[in-house]
C-alpha positions in Angstrom: -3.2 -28.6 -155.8 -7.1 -27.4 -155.5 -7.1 -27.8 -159.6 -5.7 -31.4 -159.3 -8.8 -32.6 -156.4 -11.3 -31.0 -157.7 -10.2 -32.3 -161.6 -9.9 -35.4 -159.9 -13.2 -35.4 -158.1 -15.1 -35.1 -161.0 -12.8 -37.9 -162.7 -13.4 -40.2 -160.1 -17.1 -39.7 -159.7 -17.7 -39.8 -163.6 -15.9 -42.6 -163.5 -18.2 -44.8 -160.7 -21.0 -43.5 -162.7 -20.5 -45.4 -165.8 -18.7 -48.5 -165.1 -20.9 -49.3 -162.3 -20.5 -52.0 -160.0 -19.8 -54.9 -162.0 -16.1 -53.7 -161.9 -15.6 -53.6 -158.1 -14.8 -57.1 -157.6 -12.3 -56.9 -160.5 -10.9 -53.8 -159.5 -10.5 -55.1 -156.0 -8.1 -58.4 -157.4 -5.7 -55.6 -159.0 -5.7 -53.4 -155.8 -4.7 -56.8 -153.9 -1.7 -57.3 -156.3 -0.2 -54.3 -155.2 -0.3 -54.6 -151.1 2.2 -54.8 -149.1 1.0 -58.4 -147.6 1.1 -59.8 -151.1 4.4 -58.8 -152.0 5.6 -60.2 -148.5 4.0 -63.3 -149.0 6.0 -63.6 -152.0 9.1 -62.7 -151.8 9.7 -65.3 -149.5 8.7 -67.7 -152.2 10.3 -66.3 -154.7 14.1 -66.6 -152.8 13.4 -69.8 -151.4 11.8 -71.8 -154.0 12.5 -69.9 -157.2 15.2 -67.8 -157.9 17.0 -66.2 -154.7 18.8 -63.4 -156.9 15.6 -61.8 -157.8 14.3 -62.7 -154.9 17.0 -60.9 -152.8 16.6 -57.6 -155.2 13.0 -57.4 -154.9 13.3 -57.4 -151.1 15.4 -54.7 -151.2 13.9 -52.7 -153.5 10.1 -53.7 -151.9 11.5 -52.2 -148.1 13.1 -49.3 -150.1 10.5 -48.1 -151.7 8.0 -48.8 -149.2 10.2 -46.6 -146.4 10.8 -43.5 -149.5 6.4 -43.7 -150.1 6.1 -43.4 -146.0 8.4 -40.7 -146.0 6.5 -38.7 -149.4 3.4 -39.4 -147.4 4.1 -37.2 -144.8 5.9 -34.4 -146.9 2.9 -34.0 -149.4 0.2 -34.6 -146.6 -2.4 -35.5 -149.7 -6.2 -36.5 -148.7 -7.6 -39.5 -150.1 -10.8 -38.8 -152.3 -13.5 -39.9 -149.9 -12.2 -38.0 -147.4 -13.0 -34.8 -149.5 -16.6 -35.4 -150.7 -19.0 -38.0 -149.4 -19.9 -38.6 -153.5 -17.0 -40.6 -153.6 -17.3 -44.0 -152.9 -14.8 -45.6 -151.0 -14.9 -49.3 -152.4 -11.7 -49.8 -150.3 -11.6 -49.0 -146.5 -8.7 -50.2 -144.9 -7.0 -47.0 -145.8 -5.5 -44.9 -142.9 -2.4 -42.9 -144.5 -2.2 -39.6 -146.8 -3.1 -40.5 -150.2 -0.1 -39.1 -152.3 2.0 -40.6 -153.9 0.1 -43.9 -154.0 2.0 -46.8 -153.0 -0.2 -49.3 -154.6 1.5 -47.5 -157.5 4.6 -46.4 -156.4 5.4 -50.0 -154.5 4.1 -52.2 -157.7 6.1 -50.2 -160.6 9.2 -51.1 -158.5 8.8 -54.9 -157.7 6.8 -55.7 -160.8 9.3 -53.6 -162.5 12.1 -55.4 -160.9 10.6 -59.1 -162.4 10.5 -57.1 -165.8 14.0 -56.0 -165.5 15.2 -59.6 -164.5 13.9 -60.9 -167.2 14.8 -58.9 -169.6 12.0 -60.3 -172.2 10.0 -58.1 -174.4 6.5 -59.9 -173.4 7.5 -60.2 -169.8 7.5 -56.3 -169.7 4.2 -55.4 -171.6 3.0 -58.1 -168.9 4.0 -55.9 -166.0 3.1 -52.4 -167.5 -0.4 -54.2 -167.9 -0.5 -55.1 -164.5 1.0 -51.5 -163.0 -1.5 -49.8 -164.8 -4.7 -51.8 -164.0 -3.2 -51.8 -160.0 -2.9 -48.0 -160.6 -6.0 -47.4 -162.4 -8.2 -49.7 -159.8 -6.9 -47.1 -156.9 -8.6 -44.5 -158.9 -11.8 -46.5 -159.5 -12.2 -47.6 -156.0 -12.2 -44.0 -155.2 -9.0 -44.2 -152.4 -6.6 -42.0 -154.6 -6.6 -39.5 -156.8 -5.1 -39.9 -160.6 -2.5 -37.4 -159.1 -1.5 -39.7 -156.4 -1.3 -42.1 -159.3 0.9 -40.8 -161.7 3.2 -39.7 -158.9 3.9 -43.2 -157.5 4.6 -44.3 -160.8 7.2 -41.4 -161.6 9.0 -42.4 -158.2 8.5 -45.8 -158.4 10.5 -45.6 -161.6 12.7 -43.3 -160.7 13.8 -45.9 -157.8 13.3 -48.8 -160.1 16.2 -46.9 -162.2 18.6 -46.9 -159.7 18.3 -50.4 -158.6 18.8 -51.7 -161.9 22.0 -49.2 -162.5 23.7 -49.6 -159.4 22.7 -53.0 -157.7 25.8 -55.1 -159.7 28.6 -52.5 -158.9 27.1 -51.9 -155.3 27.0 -55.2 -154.6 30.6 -56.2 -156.1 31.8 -53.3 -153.6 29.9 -54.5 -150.6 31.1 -58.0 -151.5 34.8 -57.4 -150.7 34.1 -56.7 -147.4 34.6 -59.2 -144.8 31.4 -60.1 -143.0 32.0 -58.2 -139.7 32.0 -55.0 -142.1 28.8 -55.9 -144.3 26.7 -56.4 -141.2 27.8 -53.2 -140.1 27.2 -51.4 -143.2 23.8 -52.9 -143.2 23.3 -51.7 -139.6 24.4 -48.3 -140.9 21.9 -48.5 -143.8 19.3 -49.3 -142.0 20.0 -46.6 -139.4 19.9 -44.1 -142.5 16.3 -45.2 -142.9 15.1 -44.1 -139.5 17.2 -40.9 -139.8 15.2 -39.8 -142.7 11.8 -41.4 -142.0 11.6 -40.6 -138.3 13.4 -37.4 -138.6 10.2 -36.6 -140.9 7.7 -37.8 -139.0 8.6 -35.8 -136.3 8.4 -32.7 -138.5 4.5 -34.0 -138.9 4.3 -35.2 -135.5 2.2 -32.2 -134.6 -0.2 -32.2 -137.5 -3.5 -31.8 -136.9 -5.9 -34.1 -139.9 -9.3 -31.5 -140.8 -12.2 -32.4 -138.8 -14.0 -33.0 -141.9 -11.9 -35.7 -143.7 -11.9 -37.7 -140.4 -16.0 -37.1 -140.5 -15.6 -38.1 -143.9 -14.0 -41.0 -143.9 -16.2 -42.3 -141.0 -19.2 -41.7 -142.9 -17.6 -44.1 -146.3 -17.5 -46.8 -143.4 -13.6 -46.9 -143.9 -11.3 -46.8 -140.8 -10.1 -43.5 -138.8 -7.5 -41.7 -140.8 -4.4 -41.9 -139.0 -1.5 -40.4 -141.5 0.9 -39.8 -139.3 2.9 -43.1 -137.8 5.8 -43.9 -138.0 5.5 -47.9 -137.7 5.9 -48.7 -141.2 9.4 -47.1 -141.0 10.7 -49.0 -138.5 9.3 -52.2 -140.0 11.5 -50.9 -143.4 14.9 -50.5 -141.9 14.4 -53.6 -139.5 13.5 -56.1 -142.1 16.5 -54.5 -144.8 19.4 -55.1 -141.5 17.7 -58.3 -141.5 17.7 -59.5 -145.0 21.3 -57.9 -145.4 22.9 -59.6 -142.3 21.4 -62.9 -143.2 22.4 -62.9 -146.4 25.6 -61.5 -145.6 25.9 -64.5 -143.5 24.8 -67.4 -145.6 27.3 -65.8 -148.1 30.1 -66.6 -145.7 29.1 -70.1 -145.1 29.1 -70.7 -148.9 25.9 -69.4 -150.2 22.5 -70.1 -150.5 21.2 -70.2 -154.3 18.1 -71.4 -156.2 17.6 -70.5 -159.9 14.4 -71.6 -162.2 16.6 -72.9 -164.4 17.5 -75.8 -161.9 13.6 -77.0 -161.8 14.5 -81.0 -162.6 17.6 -81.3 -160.0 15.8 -79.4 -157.6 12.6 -81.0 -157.7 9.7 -79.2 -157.5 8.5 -80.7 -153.9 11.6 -79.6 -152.4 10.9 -76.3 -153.6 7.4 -76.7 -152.1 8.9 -77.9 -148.8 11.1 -75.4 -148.6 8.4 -72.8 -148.7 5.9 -74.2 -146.7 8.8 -74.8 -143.5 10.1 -71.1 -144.0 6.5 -69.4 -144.1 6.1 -71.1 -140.9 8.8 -70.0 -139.1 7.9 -66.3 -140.5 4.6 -66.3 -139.1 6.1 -67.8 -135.7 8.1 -64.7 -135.5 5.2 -62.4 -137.4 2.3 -63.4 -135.2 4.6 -64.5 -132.1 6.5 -61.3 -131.7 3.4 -59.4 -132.6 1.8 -61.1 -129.7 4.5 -60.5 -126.9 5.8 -57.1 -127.9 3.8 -54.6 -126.7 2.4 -52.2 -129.2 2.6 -47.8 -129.2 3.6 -44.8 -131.0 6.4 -43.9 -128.6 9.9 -44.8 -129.2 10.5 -47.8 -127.4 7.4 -49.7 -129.1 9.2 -48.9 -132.2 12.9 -49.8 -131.4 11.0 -53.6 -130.6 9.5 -53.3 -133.7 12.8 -52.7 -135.5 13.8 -56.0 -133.8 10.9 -57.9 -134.6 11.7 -57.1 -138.2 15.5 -57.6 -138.2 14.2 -60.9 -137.0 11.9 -61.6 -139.6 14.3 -60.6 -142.2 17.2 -62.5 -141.0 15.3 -65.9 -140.7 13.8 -64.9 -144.7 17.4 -64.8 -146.1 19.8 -66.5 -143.2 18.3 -68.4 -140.9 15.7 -70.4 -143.2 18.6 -71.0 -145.9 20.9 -72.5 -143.1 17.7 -75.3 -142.4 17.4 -75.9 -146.1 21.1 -76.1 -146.7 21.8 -78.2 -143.4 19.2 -80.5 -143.8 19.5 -81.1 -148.2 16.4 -79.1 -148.6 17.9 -78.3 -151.7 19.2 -79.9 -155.1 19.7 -83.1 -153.9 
């Protein structure tokens, strides 16, 4: 591993050296396109407004990967550049977790990769290799990952991006014949799976003690206290896939909820607007409400209402916003 920091070091500084700082704002844009908020800001459009089968895939595979990165996180226990050496400029500073594999790498090369698969257009997918490689490149750049960290979130990112793709349709055929009482359950089950495996590893880091020196570092860069080892972001994975599964499981039973962007002139393109504009709201009514009441930790109980404030925020994505739109001819016609 020392060959790989130091290699990458000297990579990263080289590369701050020549391209200067004309490229930071640039670099920056990328970075954003691979964030969790972005992708949760639109997914939401994307199954209400423009075509709820990829929509409903690219949730899935977005909490997926994001719990498998968490969980790689705390088994690799990488540092992040700037935590290493104080040559490094850290250009991005919200960072608080282990460096490797990098999940605006990872994260990206599944849900980009996802749109690419969906399409199944030649241009469509040089598009999206584009953008993976400039979100991957601009971690490097910014000087928060490694080109290490880089090249392993894209091998798992495709790696998981693979298995959607080959087992989604014959999963979901299977899941399908069940009645609804056994989906939900089978959901529940799932997303119990999730905190098996991610909790069960945090606690195997639970004790770990972060070097002096990268927390020094870090400080110094101006970028926030590392704090690698939390297990919130696993909880907010299984909650929000019970969610999305239930719900959809659910609108399923009451005769399905579907958009397609084929549809564009009978489902006119301010009832598409509408639709996304009344479901964001009621997201950030549970995001921002439920983040206000709950009380926040890192013991178990803060995390079990965590898990509910996400089942919540799932359901309402793919059940209980559908139910308005359908109720209330929110959609085609």
């Amino acid at each position: 591993m020392r060959i790989f920091i130091e290699g990458g070091l000297a990579f990263i500084l080289a590369l701050q050296g020549a391209a200067g700082d004309w490229l930071v704002a640039p670099m920056r844009f990328f970075s954003y396109l691979g964030v969790e908020e972005f992708f949760l800001l639109v997914l939401p459009l994307i199954y209400w407004s423009v075509d709820s089968a990829l929509g409903l895939r690219v949730g899935f595979i977005l909490v997926t990967s994001n719990l498998i990165n968490t969980i790689a996180k705390l088994i690799f226990v990488g540092p992040r550049p700037y935590w290493i050496s104080r040559d490094v400029r850290a250009l991005w500073l919200t960072e608080t977790t282990f460096g490797v594999p990098s999940g605006h790498a990872q994260i990206p090369m599944t849900v980009w990769g996802m749109f690419a698969a969906y399409a199944k257009r030649k241009w469509v997918w040089a598009l999206t290799l584009l953008i993976i490689f400039l979100i991957g490149f601009s971690r490097v750049y910014l000087g928060v990952h490694f080109p290490h960290d880089v090249l392993a979130g894209w091998l798992i990112g495709a790696l998981i991006l693979w298995a959607f793709v080959r087992f989604w349709e014959p999963l979901g055929a299977w899941v399908g014949k069940m009645k609804l009482g056994r989906q939900i359950f089978a959901a529940f089950l799932a997303s119990l799976l999730f905190i098996v495996f991610g909790y069960g590893t945090w606690a195997l880091r639970s004790g770990y003690q972060i070097p002096e020196d990268w927390v020094e570092n870090a400080l110094f860069a101006g970028a926030e206290r590392p704090e690698p080892v939390n297990a919130n972001s696993i909880f907010t994975s299984a909650g929000t896939l019970f969610g999305m599964a239930a719900g959809a499981a659910w609108m399923r039973s009451l005769g399905g909820f579907k958009v397609s962007a084929g549809s564009l002139l009978k489902d006119a393109l301010g009832r598409r607007s509408l639709r996304f504009l009344i479901g964001l709201a009621g997201v950030l009514v549970l995001y921002l409400g439920l983040g206000a009441v709950f009380p926040r930790g890192d013991a178990l109980p803060f995390y079990v209402l965590r898990y509910i404030r996400y089942v919540l925020i799932g359901w309402w994505v793919t059940g209980g916003a559908p139910w308005i739109f359908v109720r209330f001819r929110f959609i085609e016609g």
